[in-house]
C-alpha positions, 0 to 999 in steps of 0.5 A: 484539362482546360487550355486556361488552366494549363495555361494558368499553371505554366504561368504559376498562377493558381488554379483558384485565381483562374477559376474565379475569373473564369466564372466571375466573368460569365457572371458579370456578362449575365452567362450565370443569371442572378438565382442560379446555383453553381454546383462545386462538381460541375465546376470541377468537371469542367475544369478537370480539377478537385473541389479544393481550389473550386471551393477557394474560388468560391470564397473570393467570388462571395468576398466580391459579392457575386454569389452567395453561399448558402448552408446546406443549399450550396452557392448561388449567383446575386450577379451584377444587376440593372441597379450595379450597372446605374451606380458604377457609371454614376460613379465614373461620371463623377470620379471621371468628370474630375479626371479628364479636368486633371488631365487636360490641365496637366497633361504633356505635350508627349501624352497629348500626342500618345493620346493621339496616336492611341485614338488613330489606331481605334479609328484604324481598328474600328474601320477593319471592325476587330471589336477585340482590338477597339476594346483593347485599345479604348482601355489604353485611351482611357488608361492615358487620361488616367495617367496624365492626372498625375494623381496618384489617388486618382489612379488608385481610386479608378482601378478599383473599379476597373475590372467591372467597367471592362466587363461593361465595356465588353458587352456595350461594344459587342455589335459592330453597328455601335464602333462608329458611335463610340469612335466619334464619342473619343475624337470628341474628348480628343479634341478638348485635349487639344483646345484645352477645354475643360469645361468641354471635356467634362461635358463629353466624358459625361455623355459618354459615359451616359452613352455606354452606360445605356450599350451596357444595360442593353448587352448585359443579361441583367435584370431590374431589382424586384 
């Protein structure tokens, strides 16, 4: 059986939930195309599981607008294409250009200095070039601002679109040429935490958002709408 699926039923989390993310992300990294069919048994071979929780996979990967299951044909992947990925960081622009003013007006003095620390450690990460952790970590910097908008609506509305941004944060940090780039890109929105910059923070939020948005499109296997 596969080590995630052990692992998953240890932990007591269903069979059906760890496949459907399993598959969801091949699917938003581009390992699953757009057009191609995934069959059940296949899925169930791999997994070395029956077809119930294959099946129930399949209903939440629809549900989320992944695949499509078609009668009597079988499932196949619409995927995450060229236009998803404009629209989620057009998106993030303007949910986050009003975040980070939020944050930088409200934030502590405790969160300013968290946030410092957060950033030393993705600079320390980034010069042992571990792209895992710098991921990880660029998770927690962003999370801090989040946090210290004191917005609880904030929060809800950037969470629902959080796991998508991971995936495109995933493959727009792959190569370790490109860690520098975006280290240089956080001490910049670092920076106006300390001079109490919002008009400067938004500006660099912006960038860097156009910045990944463009590492994204170039590392996921996407394709343009026809």
């Amino acid at each position: 059986m596969n080590n995630n699926i052990k692992n998953a039923l240890y932990n007591n989390h269903s069979l059906s939930d760890m496949i459907f993310n399993a598959l969801r992300d091949r699917i938003l990294v581009g390992e699953c195309p757009a057009g191609e069919k995934i069959q059940e048994n296949d899925v169930a071979d791999e997994f070395s599981v029956s077809r119930t929780p294959i099946r129930e996979a399949f209903k939440q990967l629809e549900q989320e607008g992944l695949i499509e299951n078609i009668t009597n044909k079988g499932a196949y992947v619409l995927g995450f294409e060229k236009q998803d990925v404009e629209d989620l960081y057009e998106i993030r622009q303007a949910v986050e250009g009003v975040a980070i003013k939020w944050a930088i007006e409200r934030i502590s003095e405790d969160e300013r200095i968290q946030l410092q620390e957060i950033y030393e450690l993705m600079e320390f990460y980034t010069q042992k070039k571990d792209i895992n952790k710098v991921m990880d970590i660029n998770t927690r910097f962003h999370e801090a601002i989040y946090t210290a908008t004191k917005s609880r609506f904030m929060t809800q509305i950037l969470r629902a679109y959080q796991l998508y941004v991971e995936k495109t944060r995933q493959v727009g940090m792959y190569h370790e040429s490109l860690l520098e780039e975006t280290l240089k890109e956080h001490k910049s929105i670092l920076d106006c935490f300390f001079t109490q910059d919002t008009k400067k923070g938004t500006q660099e939020i912006i960038e860097h958002l156009n910045n990944a948005k463009e590492r994204a499109e170039k590392g996921m296997k996407i394709p343009n709408k026809k």
